[in-house]
C-alpha positions in Angstrom: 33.8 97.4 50.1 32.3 94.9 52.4 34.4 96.2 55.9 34.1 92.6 57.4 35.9 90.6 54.8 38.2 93.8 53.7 40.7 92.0 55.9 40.8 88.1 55.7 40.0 85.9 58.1 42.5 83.8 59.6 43.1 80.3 58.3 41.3 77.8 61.1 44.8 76.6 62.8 45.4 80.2 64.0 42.1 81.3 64.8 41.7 78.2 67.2 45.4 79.1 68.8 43.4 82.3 69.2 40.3 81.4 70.5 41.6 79.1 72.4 43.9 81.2 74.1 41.6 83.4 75.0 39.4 80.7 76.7 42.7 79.8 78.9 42.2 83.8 80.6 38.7 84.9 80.1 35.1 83.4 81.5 31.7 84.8 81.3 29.1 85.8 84.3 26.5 82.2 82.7 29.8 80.1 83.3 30.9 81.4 86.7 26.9 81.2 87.8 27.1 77.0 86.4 30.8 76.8 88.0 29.1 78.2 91.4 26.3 76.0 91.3 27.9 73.0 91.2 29.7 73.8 94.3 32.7 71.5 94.3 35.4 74.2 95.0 37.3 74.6 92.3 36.4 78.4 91.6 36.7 80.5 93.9 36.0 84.2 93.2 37.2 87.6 94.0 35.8 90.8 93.7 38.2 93.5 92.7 36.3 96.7 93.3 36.2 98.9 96.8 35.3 97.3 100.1 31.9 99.7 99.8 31.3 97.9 96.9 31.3 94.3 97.7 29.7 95.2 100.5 26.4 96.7 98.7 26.7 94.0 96.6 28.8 91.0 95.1 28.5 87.9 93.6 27.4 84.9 96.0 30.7 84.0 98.0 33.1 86.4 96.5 35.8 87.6 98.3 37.2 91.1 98.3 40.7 91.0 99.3 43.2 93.6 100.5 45.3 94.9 97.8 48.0 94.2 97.1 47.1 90.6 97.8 48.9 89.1 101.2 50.4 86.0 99.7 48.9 84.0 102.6 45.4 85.3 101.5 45.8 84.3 98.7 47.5 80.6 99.6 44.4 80.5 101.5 41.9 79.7 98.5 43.8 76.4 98.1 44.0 75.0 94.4 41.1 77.0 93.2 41.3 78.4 89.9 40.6 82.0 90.7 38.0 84.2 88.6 38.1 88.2 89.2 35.7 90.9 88.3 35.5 94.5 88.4 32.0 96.6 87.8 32.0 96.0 84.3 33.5 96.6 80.3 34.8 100.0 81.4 36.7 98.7 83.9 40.3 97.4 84.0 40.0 96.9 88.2 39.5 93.1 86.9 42.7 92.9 85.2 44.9 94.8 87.2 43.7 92.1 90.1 44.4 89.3 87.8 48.0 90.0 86.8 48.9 90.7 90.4 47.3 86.9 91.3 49.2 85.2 87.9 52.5 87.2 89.3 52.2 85.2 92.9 51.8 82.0 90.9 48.2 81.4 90.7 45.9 80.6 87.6 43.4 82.9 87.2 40.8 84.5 84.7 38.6 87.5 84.3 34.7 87.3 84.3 34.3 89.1 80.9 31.3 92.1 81.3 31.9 92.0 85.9 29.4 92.8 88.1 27.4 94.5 85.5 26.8 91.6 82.9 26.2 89.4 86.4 23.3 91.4 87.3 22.0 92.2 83.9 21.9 88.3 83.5 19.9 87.8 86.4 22.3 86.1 88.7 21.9 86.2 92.3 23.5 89.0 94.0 24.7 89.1 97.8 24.9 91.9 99.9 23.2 95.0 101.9 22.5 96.6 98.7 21.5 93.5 96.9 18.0 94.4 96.1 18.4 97.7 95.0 20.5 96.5 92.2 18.8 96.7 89.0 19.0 97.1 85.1 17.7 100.3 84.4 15.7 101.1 80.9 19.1 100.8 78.7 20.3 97.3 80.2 22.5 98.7 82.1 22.8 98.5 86.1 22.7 101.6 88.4 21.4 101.5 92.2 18.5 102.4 92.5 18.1 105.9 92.9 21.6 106.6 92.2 24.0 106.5 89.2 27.8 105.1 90.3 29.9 102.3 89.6 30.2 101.5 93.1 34.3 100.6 92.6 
């Protein structure tokens, strides 16, 4: 038995309600990098790992906020649709982050793969550890010279 059509696919209507709705709370590292370079403002980004973290090294711009978030923090990004990331796919720092920012009110969405992907993709990277941040021989990113997640 063929295990990819064992179970039908969805007729088109519900699979676009699907897809779609998925779209509405999840971006990727390529379109956060085109959203950032266009620089008008309306992203702005937060970074949900430790303050050690963002501070080896985070996406250009991205905040790292005291959690729980201070509802005038968070006022302060203005009308910004707010993307979060964690270190990556085994990581639900992300989503923790971006239910707490939907439960104040705000939209948000999770960058899909976090800091990880970002690197991996070759997207710039801020901070004191930013050029010791490298895919290693599997893809995936370590420090160099050490193996952590860094949240």
């Amino acid at each position: 038995m063929n295990p990819v059509t064992a179970v039908p696919a969805a007729e088109s209507a519900d699979a676009l309600r699907h897809f779609s709705t998925r779209l509405a709370f999840e971006t990727d590292a390529d379109d956060v990098a085109a959203a950032l370079a266009l620089g008008d403002g309306a992203v702005a980004v937060i970074d949900a790992r430790s303050p050690d973290a963002h501070a080896a090294g985070h996406l250009p711009g991205a905040l790292n906020l005291a959690r729980p978030f201070a509802e005038a923090d968070v006022a302060a990004l203005g009308d910004a649709l707010l993307v979060v990331y964690c270190w990556g796919p085994g990581c639900n720092g992300a989503t923790k982050a971006a239910r707490e920012l939907a439960a104040l009110g705000r939209p948000v969405k999770e960058m899909l793969g976090g800091f990880e992907y970002w690197v991996r993709e070759g997207h710039p990277v801020e901070g004191a550890e930013s050029g010791t941040l490298e895919p290693d021989d599997t893809g995936l990113v370590r420090v160099r010279g050490a193996v952590s997640c860094l949240c």
